[in-house]
N, C-alpha and C positions, 0 to 999 in steps of 0.2 A: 046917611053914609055910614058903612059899619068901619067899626076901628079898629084893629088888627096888630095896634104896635106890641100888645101884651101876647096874642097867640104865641112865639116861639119859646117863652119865658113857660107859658103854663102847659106846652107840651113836653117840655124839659123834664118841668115839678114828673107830670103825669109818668113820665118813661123812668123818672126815678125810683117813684114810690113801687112803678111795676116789677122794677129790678131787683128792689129791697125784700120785699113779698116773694119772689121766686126763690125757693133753697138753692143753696149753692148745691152745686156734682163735688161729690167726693172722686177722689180720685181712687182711680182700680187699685186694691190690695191683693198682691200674692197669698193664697190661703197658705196658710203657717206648714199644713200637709206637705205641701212641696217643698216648702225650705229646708225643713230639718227630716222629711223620709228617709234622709240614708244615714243623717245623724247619731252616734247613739254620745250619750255622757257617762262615762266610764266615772269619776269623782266629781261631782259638784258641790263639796266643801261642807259637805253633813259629817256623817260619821261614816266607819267601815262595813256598813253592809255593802255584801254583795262582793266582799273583797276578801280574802282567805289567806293567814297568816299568821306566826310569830306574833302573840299576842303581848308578852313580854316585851318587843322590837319595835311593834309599830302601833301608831297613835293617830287620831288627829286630830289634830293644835291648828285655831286662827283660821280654819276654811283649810286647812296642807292634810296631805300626807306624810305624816313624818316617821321616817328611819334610824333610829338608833341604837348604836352601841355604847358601852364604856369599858373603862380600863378595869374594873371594878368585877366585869362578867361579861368576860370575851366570850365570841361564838368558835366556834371550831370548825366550819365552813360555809358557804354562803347558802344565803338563805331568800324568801325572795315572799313579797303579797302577791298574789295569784288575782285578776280579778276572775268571778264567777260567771262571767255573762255569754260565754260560748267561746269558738273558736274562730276567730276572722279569718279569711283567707286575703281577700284585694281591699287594700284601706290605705287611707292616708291618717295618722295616727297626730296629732298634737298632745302637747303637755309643756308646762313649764315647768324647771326643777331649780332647785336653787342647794348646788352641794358645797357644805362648812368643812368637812373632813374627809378625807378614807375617797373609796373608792363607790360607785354605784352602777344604774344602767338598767334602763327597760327593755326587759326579753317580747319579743314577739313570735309568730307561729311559733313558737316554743308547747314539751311537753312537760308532764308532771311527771318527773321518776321515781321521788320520793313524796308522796303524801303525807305523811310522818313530819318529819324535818320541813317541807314545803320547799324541795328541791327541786328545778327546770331543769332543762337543756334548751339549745338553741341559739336564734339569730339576738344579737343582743346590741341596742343602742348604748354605747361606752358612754361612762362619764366617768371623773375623776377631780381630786381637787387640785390636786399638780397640773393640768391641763395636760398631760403625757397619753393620754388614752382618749382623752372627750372627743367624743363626736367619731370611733373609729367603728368598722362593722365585727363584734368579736362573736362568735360561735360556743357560747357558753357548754363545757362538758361534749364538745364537739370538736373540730378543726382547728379551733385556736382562732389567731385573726385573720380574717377574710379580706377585710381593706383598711389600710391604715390611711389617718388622714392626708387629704388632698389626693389619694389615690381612687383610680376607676381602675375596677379587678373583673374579668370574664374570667371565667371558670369554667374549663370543658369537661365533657362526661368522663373523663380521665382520673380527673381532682387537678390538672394543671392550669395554672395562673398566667392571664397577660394580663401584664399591669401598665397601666398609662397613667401616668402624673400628671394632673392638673391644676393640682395648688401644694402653693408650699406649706409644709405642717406647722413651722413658726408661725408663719404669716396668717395661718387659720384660726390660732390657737388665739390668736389677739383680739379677735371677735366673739371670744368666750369668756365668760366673766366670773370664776369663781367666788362663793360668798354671795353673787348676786343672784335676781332673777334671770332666767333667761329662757328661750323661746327652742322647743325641738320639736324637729316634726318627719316623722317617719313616713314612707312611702314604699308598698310594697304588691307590685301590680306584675302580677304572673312572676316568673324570675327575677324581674328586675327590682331590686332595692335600692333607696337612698334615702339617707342622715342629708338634714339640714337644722345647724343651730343657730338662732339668729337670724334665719332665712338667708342663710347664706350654706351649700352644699360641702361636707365634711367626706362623703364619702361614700363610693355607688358600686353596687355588684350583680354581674348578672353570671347568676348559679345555676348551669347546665347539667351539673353531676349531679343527674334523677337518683342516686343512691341515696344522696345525700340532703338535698337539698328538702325544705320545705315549704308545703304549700297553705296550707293554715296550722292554726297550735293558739295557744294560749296568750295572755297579754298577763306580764307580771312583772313588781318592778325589785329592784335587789339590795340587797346590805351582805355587804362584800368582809370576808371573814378580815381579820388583820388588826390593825389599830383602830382604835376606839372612831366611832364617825357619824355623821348626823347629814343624811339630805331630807329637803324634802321636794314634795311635788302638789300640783294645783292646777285646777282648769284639764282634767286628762277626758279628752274626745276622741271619738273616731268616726268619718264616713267611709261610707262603703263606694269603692270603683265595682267599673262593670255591674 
């Protein structure tokens, strides 16, 4: 009589060891090509190549970008690092900036009108350290401001403004942190602009007047003439829309 009480014990063993022996499947990886194609790193916390400026002004200190003035050797109007890497037109823009003093604020499709000096024009992401201005759309050496915060501004081929209020400017201003770090992230897809700080929306324009308006230009960030002031900046990306 054959005996069989062992057989399911040592087919077990058997299907183990078969299983142990077989390499495991990795699991499918996204080739990195397609993650970061539209990426580009405008500062990743080296030094200032690639970045054009008031050498005297800016520095950088700890992985940042840093901006400053003193009382010591005022500037006599703003001034601004230029970075070098072309002109974007459709991007969503991040950066974190952390402003101690004064006023600041990264230009985008913006141009260079003084090479000299390292002077812009253009659409300009406000900051400031009163929280009076951060997060509003201003028009550097242009228009003046386009949308003040919690405002949504269309702009017809005119230059006339309809403006719709959707947040209160107090109320926006308190999810902005001066002294601290904090999160901006521009958006700028054919006409339509929008500021978000904190991931929360500060302020959107859609600029019809083809005279005026732009469609790529420069990325640069500013040291605002006035009293003495220190921001900086860190982590500054961009992908490309469309």
């Amino acid at each position: 009589m054959i005996r069989t009480a062992g057989l399911p014990i040592l087919l077990s063993f058997l299907c183990a060891v078969a299983l142990a022996e077989k390499p495991a499947e990795k699991p499918a990886e996204t080739p990195k090509a397609d993650v970061d194609a539209d990426v580009t790193v405008l500062y990743d916390g080296g030094d200032l190549t690639g970045w054009a400026g008031r050498e005297d002004l800016w520095t950088a200190e700890d992985g940042q970008i840093v901006g400053r003035t003193t009382a010591e050797h005022p500037i006599d109007g703003n001034t601004f690092l230029v970075w070098q890497g072309g002109q974007p037109n459709n991007f969503e823009l991040t950066a974190q900036f952390k402003i101690e003093s004064g006023n600041s604020g990264i230009q985008y499709r913006s141009k260079v009108i003084d090479e000299e000096k390292f002077v812009v024009s253009g659409y300009q992401a406000d900051i400031d350290f009163t929280n009076k201005f951060a997060g509003i759309l201003y028009e550097e050496k242009g228009r003046g401001i386009l949308a003040q915060r919690g405002q949504r501004v269309t702009i017809d081929s005119d230059g006339k403004k309809s403006v719709d209020q959707f947040g209160d400017a107090k109320a926006l201003a308190a999810g902005i942190h001066p002294g601290k770090w904090n999160d901006f992230r521009v958006v700028a897809d054919g006409n339509h602009l929008q500021h978000f700080i904190n991931e929360t929306m500060t302020a959107e324009v859609i600029d019809q007047q083809q005279a005026n308006a732009a469609t790529k230009g420069v990325i640069a960030l500013q040291i605002h003439a006035g009293p003495p002031m220190t921001v900086r900046f860190k982590n500054i990306k961009i992908r490309k829309l469309n």
